[in-house]
C-alpha positions in Angstrom: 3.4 -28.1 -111.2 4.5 -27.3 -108.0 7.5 -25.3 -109.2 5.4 -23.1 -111.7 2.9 -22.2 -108.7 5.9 -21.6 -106.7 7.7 -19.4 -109.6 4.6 -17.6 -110.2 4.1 -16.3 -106.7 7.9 -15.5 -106.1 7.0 -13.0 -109.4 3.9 -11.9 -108.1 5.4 -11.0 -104.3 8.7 -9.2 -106.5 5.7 -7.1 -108.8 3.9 -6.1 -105.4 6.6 -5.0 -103.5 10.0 -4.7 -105.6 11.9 -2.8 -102.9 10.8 -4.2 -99.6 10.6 -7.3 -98.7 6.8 -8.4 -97.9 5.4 -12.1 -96.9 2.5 -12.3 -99.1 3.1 -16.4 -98.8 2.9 -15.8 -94.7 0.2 -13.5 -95.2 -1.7 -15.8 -97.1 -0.8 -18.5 -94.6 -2.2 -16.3 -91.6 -5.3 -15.7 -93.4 -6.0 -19.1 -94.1 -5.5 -19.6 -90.6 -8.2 -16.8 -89.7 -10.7 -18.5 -92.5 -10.2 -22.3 -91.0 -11.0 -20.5 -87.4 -13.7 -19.2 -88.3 -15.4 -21.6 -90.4 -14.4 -23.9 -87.6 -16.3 -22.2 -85.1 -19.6 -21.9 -87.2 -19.1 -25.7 -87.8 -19.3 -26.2 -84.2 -22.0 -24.1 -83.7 -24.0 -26.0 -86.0 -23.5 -29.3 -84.7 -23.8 -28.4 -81.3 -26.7 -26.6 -82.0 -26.0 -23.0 -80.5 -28.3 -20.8 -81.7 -26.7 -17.3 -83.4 -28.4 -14.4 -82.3 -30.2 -13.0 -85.0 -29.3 -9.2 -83.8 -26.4 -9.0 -80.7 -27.8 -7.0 -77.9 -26.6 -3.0 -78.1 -24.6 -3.3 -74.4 -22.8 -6.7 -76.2 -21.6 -5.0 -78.9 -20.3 -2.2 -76.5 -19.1 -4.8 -74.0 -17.3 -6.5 -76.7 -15.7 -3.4 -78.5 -14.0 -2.3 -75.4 -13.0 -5.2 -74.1 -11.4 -5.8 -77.7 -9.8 -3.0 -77.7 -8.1 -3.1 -73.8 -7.6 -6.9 -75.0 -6.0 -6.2 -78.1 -3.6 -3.7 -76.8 -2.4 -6.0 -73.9 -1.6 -8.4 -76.1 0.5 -6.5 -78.6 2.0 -3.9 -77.1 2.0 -4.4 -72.7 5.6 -4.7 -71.6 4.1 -7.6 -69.7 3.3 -9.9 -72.6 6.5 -9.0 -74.5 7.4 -12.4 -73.7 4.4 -13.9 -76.1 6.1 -11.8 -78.9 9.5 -12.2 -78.5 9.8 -15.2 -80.9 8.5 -12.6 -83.6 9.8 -9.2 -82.5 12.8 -7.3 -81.2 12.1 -4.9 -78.3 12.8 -0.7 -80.0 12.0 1.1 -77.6 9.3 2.0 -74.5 6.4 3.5 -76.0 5.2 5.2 -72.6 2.1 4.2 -70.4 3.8 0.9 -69.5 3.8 -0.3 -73.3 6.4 -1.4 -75.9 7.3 -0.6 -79.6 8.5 -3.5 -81.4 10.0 -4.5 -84.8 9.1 -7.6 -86.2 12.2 -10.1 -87.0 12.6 -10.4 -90.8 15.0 -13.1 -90.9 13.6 -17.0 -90.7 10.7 -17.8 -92.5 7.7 -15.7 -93.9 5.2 -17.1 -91.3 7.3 -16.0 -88.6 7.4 -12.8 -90.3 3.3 -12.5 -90.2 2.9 -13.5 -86.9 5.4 -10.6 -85.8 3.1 -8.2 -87.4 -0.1 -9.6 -86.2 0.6 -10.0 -82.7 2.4 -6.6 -82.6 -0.1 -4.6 -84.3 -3.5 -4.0 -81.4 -5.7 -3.2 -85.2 -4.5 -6.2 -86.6 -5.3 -7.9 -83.5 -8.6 -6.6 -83.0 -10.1 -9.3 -85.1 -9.1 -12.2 -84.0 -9.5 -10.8 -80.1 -13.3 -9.6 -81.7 -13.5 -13.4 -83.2 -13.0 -14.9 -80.5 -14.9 -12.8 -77.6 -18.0 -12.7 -79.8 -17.9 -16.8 -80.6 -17.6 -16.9 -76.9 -21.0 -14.7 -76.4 -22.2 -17.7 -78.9 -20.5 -21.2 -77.2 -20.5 -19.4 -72.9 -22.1 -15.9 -73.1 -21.8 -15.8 -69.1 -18.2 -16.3 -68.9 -17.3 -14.3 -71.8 -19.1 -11.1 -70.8 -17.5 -11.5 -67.0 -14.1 -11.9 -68.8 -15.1 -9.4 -71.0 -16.3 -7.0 -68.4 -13.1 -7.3 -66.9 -11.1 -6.1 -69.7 -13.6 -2.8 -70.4 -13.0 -2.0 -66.7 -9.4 -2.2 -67.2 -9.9 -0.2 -70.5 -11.9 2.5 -68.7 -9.3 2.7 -65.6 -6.5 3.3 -68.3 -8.2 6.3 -69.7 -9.0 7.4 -66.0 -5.7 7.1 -65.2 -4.6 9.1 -68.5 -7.1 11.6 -67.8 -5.9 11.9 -64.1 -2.6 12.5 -65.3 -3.3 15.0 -67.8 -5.3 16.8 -65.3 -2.6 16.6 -62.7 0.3 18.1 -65.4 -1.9 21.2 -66.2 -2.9 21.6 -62.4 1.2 21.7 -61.3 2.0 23.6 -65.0 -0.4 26.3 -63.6 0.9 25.8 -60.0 4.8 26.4 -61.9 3.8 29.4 -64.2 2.3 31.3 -60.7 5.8 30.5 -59.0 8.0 31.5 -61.7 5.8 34.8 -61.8 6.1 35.0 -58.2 9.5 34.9 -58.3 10.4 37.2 -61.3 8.8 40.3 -59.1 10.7 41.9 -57.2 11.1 41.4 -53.2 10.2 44.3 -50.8 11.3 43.5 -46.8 11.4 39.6 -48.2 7.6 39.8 -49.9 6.8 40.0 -53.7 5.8 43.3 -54.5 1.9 42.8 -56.1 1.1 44.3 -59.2 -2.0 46.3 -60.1 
């Protein structure tokens, strides 16, 4: 029995993906993981007799999504927390902004193989960071949205930061452009001649 379930989805994973190897079985694995998480947490919920909101508040949601997203990020792809995924990855290359590009290590076993991509992947991330911040708004909301103001700040200092940048490149690209034209006019007694 065991052999026939075992032949059927070695068949099934060659049909899906005949030239590249893919870890449906880790896949599956990972998902069941997620489900049992899950399921978990409403269990808990239940018996413990935390009430579910019946509609999350507007600046939750917001709260939440940001902070997933700075969370999500910082997990899979901060040069900082490489050393969370370097069980499952192998560094490529810098990515810019103080963040990595990975590849996930195909040798060893199919679970390892689905981690890599889960933890180095911010959208496949994104729902198990959203799991888990929005249970939190269920089992300690107070906690969870300090910790989860925290990473929105952080989220909204990085695109500050970007925007600073970008701001400061076009300021000194203009500032280079005037010199370069400054300096392409000819000189009379040592000053640049103006043009009309």
């Amino acid at each position: 029995m065991t052999f026939s379930v075992r032949a059927r989805l070695d068949r099934l994973r060659r049909q899906y993906s005949p030239h590249e190897h893919r870890p449906l079985d880790g896949y599956a694995t990972t998902m069941g993981a997620f489900g049992v998480l899950a399921g978990s947490l409403a269990v808990v919920a239940k018996a413990t007799g935390r009430t579910v909101p019946e509609r999350p508040a507007v600046q939750d949601v917001v709260l939440i999504s940001l902070a997933t997203h700075k969370l999500s990020r910082l997990i899979a792809k901060d040069s900082i927390t490489s050393p969370l995924r370097a069980p499952f990855t192998r560094y490529a290359e810098p990515a810019g902004s103080a963040e990595l590009n990975e590849e996930v290590r195909d040798e060893g076993s199919t679970l390892r193989h689905s981690i890599g991509e889960l933890i180095s992947c911010p959208f496949c991330l994104a729902v198990w960071v959203a799991t888990g911040l929005t249970s939190g708004l269920v089992f300690a909301p107070r906690f969870t949205r300090l910790v989860a103001t925290a990473f929105t700040a952080v989220a909204a200092s990085d695109f500050l930061q970007m925007a600073y940048t970008i701001a400061k490149e076009t300021a000194e690209g203009g500032r280079q452009d005037e010199d370069e034209e400054s300096s392409s006019q000819p000189a009379l007694n040592g000053h640049a001649v103006a043009q009309a």
